[in-house]
Residue, then its C-alpha position, 0 to 999 in steps of 0.5 A: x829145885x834150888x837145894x845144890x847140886x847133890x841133894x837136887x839129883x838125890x832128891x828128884x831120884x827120890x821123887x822119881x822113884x815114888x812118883x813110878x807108882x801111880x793110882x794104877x799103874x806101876x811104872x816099874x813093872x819089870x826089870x827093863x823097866x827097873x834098868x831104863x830108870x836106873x839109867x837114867x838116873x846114873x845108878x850103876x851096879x847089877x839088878x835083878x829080877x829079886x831086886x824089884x821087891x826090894x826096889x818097891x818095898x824102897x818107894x814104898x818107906x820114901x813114899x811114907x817120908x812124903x805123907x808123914x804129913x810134916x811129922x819131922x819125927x816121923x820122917x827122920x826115923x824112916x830116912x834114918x832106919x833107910x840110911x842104915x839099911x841100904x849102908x849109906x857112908x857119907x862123904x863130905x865132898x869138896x866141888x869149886x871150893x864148896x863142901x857139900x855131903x853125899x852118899x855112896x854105899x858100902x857095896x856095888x848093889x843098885x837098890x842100895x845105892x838108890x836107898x843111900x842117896x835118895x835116902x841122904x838127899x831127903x835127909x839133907x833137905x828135911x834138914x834144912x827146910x823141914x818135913x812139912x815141904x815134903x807132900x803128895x798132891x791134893x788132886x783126887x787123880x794124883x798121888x805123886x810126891x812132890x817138895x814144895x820150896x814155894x817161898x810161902x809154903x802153899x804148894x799142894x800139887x805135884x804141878x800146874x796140870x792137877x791144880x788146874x784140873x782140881x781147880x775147874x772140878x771145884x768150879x763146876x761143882x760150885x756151879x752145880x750146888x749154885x744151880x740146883x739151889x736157884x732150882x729149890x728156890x723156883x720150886x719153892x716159889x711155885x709152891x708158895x704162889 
């Protein structure tokens, strides 16, 4: 992703966070789970196990940014209740003569501070690009988020590997309904000889 350097960490935290939660299976089943993501992703402060909830009721309100469907009204009143919520302060950010806007939050709390920058981030970008960048993936085995910045705007996958595979799903069933037609037709000659 090309959105700058801040808004591209808080955006693939986003990502990160809302893509742990597959068709069936939670990829953040526990609290050493929950710490190894939180890890990962640079996010200090205490967790614990009655963190988890809010942590997934969090995936749960980004994820809903990512299926409003370019409802930019929509998003924006979630990313806005979610910035208030998890007490987000901006902070306007000089790096090489660049500003740029950032997110911290008021207290030392992991789930907020996940809240406030993933929150901050997709509200930047939805600032920029628009709601309709923001999606899920079209596969029938996937439902993992993703932001399309495709300079034409066709991104419908979370990546190469469910296009692909939805790809060669709709070939074979082209294929079939070929098939079976060309079958009909010999049946139906039969019938007529």
């Amino acid at each position: 992703m090309d959105i700058g350097n801040y808004s591209e960490a808080g955006v693939e935290l986003a990502l990160d966070l809302v893509n742990t939660q597959a068709m069936t299976r939670d990829r953040l089943p526990d609290l050493t789970a929950t710490r190894a993501f939180l890890d990962e992703h640079g996010i200090a402060g205490p967790v614990g196990e009655a963190d988890l909830p809010r942590l997934r009721r969090l995936r749960e309100r980004l994820r809903a940014v990512f299926e409003a469907g370019g409802d930019a009204d929509r998003a924006a009143a979630i990313l806005t209740e979610l910035l208030v919520e998890h007490r987000a302060v901006p902070r306007l950010v000089a790096a090489e003569g660049v500003l740029r806007l950032e997110a911290g939050t008021a207290h030392d709390d992991a789930v907020d501070a996940v809240g406030s920058v993933a929150a901050m981030a997709l509200a930047v970008l939805l600032a920029e690009v628009g709601a309709a960048r923001l999606g899920t993936c079209h596969s029938q085995t996937c439902q993992d988020a993703y932001v399309d910045l495709t300079k034409n705007r066709s991104k419908r996958f979370c990546g190469d590997g469910c296009a692909r595979i939805t790809g060669v799903r709709n070939f074979r069933s082209r294929r079939r309904a070929h098939e079976a037609a060309q079958h009909e037709d010999v049946l139906r000659s039969r019938e007529i000889d």
